[in-house]
C-alpha positions in Angstrom: -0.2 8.9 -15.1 -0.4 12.3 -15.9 -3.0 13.4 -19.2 -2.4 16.7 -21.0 -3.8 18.3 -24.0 -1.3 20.1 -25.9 -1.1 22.3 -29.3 1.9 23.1 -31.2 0.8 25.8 -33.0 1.7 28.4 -30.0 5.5 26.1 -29.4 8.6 26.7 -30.5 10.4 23.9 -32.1 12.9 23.4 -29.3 9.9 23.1 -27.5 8.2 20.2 -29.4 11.1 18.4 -29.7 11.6 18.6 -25.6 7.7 17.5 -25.2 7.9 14.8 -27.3 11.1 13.5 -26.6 9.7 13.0 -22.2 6.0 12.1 -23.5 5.1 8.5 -23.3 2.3 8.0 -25.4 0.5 10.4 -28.0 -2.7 10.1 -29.4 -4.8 12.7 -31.9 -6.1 12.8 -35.2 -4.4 12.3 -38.1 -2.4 15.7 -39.3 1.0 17.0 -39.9 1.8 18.0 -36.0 2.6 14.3 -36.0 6.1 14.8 -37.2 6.7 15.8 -33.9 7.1 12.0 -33.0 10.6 11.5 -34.6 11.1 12.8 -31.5 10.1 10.7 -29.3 11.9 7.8 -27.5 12.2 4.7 -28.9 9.4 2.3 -27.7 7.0 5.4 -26.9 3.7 5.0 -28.1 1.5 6.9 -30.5 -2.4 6.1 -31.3 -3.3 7.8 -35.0 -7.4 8.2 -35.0 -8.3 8.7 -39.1 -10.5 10.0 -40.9 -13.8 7.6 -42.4 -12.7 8.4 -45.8 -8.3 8.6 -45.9 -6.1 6.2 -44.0 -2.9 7.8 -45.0 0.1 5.5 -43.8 2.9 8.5 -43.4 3.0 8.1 -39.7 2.8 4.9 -39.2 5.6 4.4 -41.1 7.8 7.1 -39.7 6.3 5.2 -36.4 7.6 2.2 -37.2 10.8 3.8 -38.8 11.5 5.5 -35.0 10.4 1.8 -33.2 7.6 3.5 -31.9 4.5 1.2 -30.5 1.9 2.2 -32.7 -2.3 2.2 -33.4 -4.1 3.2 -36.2 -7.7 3.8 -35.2 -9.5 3.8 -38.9 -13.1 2.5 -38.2 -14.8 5.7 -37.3 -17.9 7.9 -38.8 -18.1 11.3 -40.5 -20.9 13.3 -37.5 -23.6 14.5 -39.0 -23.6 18.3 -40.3 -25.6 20.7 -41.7 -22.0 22.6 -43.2 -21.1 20.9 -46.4 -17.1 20.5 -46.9 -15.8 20.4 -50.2 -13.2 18.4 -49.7 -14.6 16.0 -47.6 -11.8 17.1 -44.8 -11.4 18.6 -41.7 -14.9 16.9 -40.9 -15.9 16.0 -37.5 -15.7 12.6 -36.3 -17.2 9.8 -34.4 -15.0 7.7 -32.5 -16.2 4.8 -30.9 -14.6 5.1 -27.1 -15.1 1.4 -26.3 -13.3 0.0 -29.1 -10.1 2.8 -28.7 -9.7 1.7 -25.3 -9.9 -1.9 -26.4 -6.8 -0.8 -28.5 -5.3 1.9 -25.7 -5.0 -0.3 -22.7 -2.7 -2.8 -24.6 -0.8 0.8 -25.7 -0.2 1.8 -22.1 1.1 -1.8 -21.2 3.2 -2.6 -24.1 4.8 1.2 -23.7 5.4 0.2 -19.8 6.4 -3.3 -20.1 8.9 -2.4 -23.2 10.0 1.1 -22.1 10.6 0.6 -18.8 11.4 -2.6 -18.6 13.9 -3.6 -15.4 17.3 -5.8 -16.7 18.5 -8.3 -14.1 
């Protein structure tokens, strides 16, 4: 299993829609990069982390739309700060690792055993 970080902000669109459609599973916060995944292969997965204080379903339903295997991670805390936001977005979060690989692990076999499965 290979693990990258990528950013589309520096891609082309060819290039996004070749990444996504040979990546397996994608994970990140919650933003509109994630359009990207109607480019992925059916089956893929994808692992949305929210926001304490939105849980906006357009990805998971595009998600679902594209038979993607899909987690929403929505139980995490706003970190502290001493920078006020106005809008209350864009804030730094606290993910709880333990519980998102509670929630990963199934991910990675559900993509492997549905993806890749061997017909007889």
């Amino acid at each position: 299993m290979e693990l990258r970080t990528m950013f589309f902000k520096n891609m082309s669109f060819e290039q996004q829609v070749v990444l996504m459609s040979s990546t397996d599973i994608v994970m990140g916060m919650h933003g509109a990069a994630f359009v990207n995944i109607m480019f992925m292969r059916p089956r893929s997965g994808f692992m949305e982390f929210f926001s304490p204080i939105a849980h906006i379903l357009y990805y998971e339903n595009m998600a679902r739309k594209t038979d993607l295997v899909y987690v929403g991670v929505a139980r995490n805390r706003v970190a502290p700060s001493k920078r006020k936001i106005a809008d209350g977005r864009n804030k730094n979060i606290i993910v709880d690792v333990n519980m998102v690989m509670r929630q990963f692990v199934p991910l990675v076999n559900d993509v492997f055993e549905q993806k890749y499965f061997l017909v007889s």
